[in-house]
C-alpha positions in Angstrom: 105.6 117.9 104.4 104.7 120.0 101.2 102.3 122.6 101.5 98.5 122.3 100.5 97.9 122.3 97.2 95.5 125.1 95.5 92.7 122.3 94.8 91.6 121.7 98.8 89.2 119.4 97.9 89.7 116.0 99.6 90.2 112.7 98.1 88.1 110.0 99.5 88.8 106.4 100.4 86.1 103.4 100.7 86.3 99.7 101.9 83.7 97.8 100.3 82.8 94.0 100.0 83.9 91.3 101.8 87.4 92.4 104.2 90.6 91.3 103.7 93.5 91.7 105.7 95.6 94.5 105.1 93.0 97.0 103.7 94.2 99.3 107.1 97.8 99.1 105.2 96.1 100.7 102.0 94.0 102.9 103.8 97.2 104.1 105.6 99.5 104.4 102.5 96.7 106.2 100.7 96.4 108.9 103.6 100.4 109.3 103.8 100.8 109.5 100.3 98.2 111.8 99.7 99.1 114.2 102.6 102.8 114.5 101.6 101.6 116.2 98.3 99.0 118.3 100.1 95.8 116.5 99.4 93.5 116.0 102.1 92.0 112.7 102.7 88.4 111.6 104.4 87.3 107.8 104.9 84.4 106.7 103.7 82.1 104.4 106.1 80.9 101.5 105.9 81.5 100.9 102.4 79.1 102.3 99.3 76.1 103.2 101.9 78.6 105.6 103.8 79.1 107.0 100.4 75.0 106.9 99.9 74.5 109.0 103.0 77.7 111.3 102.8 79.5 109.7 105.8 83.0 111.3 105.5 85.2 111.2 107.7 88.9 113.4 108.3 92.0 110.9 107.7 94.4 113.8 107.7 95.0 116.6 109.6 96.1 120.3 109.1 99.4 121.2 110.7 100.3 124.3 112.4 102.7 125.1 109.6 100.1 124.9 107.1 101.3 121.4 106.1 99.3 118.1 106.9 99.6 115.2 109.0 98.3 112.0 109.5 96.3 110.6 112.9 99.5 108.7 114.4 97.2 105.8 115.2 97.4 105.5 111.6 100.5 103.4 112.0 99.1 101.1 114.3 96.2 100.4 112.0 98.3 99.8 109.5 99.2 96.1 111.0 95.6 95.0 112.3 93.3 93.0 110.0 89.9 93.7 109.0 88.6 97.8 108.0 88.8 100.7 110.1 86.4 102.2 107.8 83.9 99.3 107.6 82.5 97.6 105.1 78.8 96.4 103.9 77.1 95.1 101.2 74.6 97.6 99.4 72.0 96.6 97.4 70.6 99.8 96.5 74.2 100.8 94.5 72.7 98.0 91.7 70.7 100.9 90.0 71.8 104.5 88.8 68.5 105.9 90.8 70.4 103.9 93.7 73.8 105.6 93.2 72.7 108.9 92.7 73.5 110.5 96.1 76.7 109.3 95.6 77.6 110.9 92.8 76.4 113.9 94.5 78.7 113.2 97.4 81.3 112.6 95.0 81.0 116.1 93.4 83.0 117.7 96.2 85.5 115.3 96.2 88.9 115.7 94.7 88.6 111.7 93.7 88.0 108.3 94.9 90.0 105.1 95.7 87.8 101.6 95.7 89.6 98.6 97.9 87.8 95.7 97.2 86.7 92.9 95.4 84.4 92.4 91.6 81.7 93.6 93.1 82.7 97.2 94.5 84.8 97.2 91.4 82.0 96.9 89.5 80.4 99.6 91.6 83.7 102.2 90.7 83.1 100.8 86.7 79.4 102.1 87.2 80.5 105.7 89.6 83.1 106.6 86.9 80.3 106.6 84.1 78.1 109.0 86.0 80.5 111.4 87.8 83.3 113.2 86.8 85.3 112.9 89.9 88.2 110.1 89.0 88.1 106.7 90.4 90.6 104.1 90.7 90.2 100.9 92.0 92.7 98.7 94.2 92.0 95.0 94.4 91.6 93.4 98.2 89.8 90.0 97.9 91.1 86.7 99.2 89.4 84.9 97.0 91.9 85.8 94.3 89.5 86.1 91.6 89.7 89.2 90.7 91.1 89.8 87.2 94.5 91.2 85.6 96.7 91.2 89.0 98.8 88.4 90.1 97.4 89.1 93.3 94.7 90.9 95.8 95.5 92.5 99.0 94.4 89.5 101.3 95.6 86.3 99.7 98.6 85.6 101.3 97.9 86.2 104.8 94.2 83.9 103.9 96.9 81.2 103.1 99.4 81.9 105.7 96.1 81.4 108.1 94.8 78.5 106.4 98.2 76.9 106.3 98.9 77.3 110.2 95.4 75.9 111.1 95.9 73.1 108.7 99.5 72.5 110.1 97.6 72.3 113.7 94.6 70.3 112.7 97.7 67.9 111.5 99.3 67.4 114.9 95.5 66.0 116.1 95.0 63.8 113.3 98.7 62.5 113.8 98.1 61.4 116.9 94.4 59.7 116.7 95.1 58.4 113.0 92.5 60.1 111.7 91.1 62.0 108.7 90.1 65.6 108.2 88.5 67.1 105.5 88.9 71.0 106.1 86.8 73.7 103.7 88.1 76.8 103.3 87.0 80.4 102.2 87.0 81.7 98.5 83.4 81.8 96.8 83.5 80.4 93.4 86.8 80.4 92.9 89.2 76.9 94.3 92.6 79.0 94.5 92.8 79.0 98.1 92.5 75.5 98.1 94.6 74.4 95.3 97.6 76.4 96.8 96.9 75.7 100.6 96.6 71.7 99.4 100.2 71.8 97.8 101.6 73.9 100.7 100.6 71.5 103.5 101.0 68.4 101.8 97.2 67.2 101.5 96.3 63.9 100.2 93.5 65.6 98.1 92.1 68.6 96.9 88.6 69.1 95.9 87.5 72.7 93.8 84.2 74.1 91.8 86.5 73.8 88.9 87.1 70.0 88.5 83.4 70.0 87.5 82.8 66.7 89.5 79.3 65.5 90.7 78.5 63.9 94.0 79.1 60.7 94.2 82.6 61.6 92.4 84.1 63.4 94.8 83.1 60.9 97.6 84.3 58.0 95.8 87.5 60.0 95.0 87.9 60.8 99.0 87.3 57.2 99.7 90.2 55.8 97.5 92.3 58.8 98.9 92.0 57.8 102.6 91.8 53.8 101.8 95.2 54.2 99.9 96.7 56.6 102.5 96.3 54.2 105.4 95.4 50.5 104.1 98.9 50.7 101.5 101.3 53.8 102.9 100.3 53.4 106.2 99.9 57.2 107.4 99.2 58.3 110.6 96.8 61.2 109.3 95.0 62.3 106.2 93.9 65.9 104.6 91.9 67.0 102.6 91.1 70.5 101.2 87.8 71.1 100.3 86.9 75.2 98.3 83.8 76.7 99.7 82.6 76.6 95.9 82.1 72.8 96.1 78.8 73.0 97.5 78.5 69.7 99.2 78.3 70.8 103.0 81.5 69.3 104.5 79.3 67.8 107.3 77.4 65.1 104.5 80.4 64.9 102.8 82.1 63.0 105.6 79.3 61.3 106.4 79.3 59.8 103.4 82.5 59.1 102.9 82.7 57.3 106.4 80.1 55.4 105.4 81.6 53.7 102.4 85.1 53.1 104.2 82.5 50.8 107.2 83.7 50.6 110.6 85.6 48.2 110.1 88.3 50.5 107.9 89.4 51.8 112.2 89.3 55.4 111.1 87.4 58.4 112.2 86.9 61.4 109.5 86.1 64.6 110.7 84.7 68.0 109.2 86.8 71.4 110.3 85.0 74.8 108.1 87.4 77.1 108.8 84.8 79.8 107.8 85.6 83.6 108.3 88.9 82.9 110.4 90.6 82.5 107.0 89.4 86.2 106.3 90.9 87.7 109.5 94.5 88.1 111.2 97.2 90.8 110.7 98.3 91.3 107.5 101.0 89.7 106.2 104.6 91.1 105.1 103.6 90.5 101.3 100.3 92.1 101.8 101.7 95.3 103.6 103.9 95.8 101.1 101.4 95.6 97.9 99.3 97.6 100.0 101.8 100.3 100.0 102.7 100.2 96.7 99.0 99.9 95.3 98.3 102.5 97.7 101.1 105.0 96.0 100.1 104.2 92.5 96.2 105.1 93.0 96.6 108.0 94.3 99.2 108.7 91.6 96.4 108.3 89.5 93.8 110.0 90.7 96.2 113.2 90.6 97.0 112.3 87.0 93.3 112.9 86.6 93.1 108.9 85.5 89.8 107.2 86.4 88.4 104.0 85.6 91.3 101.9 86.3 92.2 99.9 88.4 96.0 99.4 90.0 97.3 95.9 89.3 100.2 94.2 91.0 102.3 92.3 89.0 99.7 91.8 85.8 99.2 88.4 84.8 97.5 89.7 81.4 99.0 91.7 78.2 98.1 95.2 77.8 97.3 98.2 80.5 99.4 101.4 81.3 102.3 100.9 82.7 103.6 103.1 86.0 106.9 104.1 87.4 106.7 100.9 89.6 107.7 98.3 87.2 105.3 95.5 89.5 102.4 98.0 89.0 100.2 98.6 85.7 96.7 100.3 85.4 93.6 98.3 83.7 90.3 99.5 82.9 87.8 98.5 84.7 85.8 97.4 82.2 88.8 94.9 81.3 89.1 94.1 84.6 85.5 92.9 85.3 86.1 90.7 82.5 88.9 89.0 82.8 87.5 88.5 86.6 84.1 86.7 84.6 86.5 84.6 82.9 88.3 83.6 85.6 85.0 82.5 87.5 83.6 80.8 84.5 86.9 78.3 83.2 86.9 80.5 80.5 90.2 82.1 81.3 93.3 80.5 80.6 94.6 81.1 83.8 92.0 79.2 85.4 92.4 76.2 83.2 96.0 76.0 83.9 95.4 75.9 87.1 93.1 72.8 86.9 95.8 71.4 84.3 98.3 71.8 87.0 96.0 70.1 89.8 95.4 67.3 87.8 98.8 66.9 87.2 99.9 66.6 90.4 97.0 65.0 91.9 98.8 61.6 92.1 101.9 63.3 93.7 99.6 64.7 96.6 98.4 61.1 97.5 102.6 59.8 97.9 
């Protein structure tokens, strides 16, 4: 271990937002990094309010040789889902009279590292602007809509679970000839979906982004499941429906059983897979960006850089590059964005994505 440093203060890390497996891994990589150059590290709790009420908490510890240490449960918490730290929601972190005490919590801290989605990113944009402790973010949202990195911590294991409940929901419908429709996680944005859909070899897809009404997407399903019994003679059907289509899955079957009669001999069935898409141990690929997210931010934050966030593998032109060729640092600012672009079809990356879908939507259906 090297020996503390002269500046003692500590550098604090918060969860915030929605969770998303393998936050533990960046919490863990941030505390091990940090400690082997002598900076001491505290965990925030429970998101922006811990930071609101000054809940810090020791994720180091001194040595006997002066050096520090980590908690060796660290390691273990590395590989479980979820937030050690908690998370929440905080409504009074919309205001600058709201965020106050936590700049003033901030002012003894040697900086602070973000993990989370647009919205405690945006909250980091706002701290940065009113203190002078440095901030960098690190993006951990499975909805993958969070702009500039080719990925957040938390996608791939959301898909690896979404896949493996899809794959079992398959061995049901295979042997009652049936239909499922299955809606999964991922707010406004239909990545999850479009990717899960091609993975398991869904009939359809159905995403926000397509733009369709009602009655489209019902007719849609009902040529979908007509053509994948009456004419190839299936045993099953799937269907992968994004939680930003807002037609609860429940009338959308309804409906769609409706128009096939009872005569068509199939059931169709509703599965929301809901917050078991959020949860799970983290994945190999998550672990790993963790970790190397994890090393970059702190990097940063001893740099004296704030106002960034640490991107892996940019999918946009520009930002500061870092001795890890996968990892560049945005501004928040251009981060927050690109993220409103990618919500709103402006972005070109969401609009070759729908390109894409469209393209293969007859492929799905063979």
């Amino acid at each position: 271990m090297i020996p503390f440093v002269s500046d003692a203060r500590p550098l604090a890390i918060l969860t915030s937002g929605g969770d998303a497996p393998g936050m533990n891994a960046v919490i863990r990589a941030v505390a091990k990094v940090a400690a082997s150059q002598g900076v001491p590290v505290v965990g925030v709790e429970d998101g922006y309010t811990g930071l609101l009420e000054g809940r810090l908490r020791p994720l180091t510890v001194p040595e006997s040789d002066g050096s520090l240490g980590v908690d060796p449960e660290m390691d273990f918490l590395g590989s479980v889902g979820g937030t050690v730290l908690g998370s929440a929601r905080e409504l009074r972190f919309l205001t600058p009279e709201g965020r106050a005490p936590a700049v003033r919590t901030m002012a003894s801290l040697r900086g602070l590292v973000v993990v989370g989605g647009n919205g405690s990113l945006a909250g980091a944009h706002a701290l940065a602007a009113e203190s002078e402790t440095p901030v960098i973010g690190i993006p951990a949202s499975i909805d993958h809509d969070v702009g500039c990195t080719g990925t957040s911590i938390g996608v791939d294991t959301a898909l690896n679970t979404i896949v493996a409940a899809c794959d079992a929901i398959c061995d049901t419908a295979r042997a009652h000839r049936r239909a499922f429709v299955v809606e999964v996680m991922g707010r406004d944005c239909g990545y999850l979906a479009m990717a899960a859909a091609v993975a398991t070899g869904a009939e359809a897809v159905l995403f926000r982004e397509q733009g369709r009404d009602e009655d489209e997407i019902v007719a849609s399903l009902e040529r979908a499941v007509r053509h994948a019994f009456a004419e190839r003679h299936k045993r099953r059907v799937l269907i992968l429906k994004a939680e930003g289509v807002t037609i609860p899955c429940t009338r959308l079957v309804r409906r769609v059983q409706q128009r096939l009669g009872e005569g068509f001999g199939v059931d169709v069935r509703a599965t929301v897979l809901g917050h078991l898409v959020r949860g799970g141990r983290p994945s190999f690929q998550d672990r790993m960006v963790a970790g190397r997210l994890g090393l970059a931010a702190v990097a940063a934050v001893l740099q004296g850089e704030s106002d960034q966030m640490v991107a892996w593998q940019a999918i946009v032109p520009g930002g500061t590059p870092t001795p890890d060729s996968a990892v560049t640092r945005f501004g928040l600012a251009r981060v927050l964005e690109e993220s409103r672009a990618l919500v709103d079809g402006s972005s070109p990356i969401t609009q070759r994505r729908v390109r894409m879908m469209e393209t293969i939507e007859g492929v799905l259906g063979l």
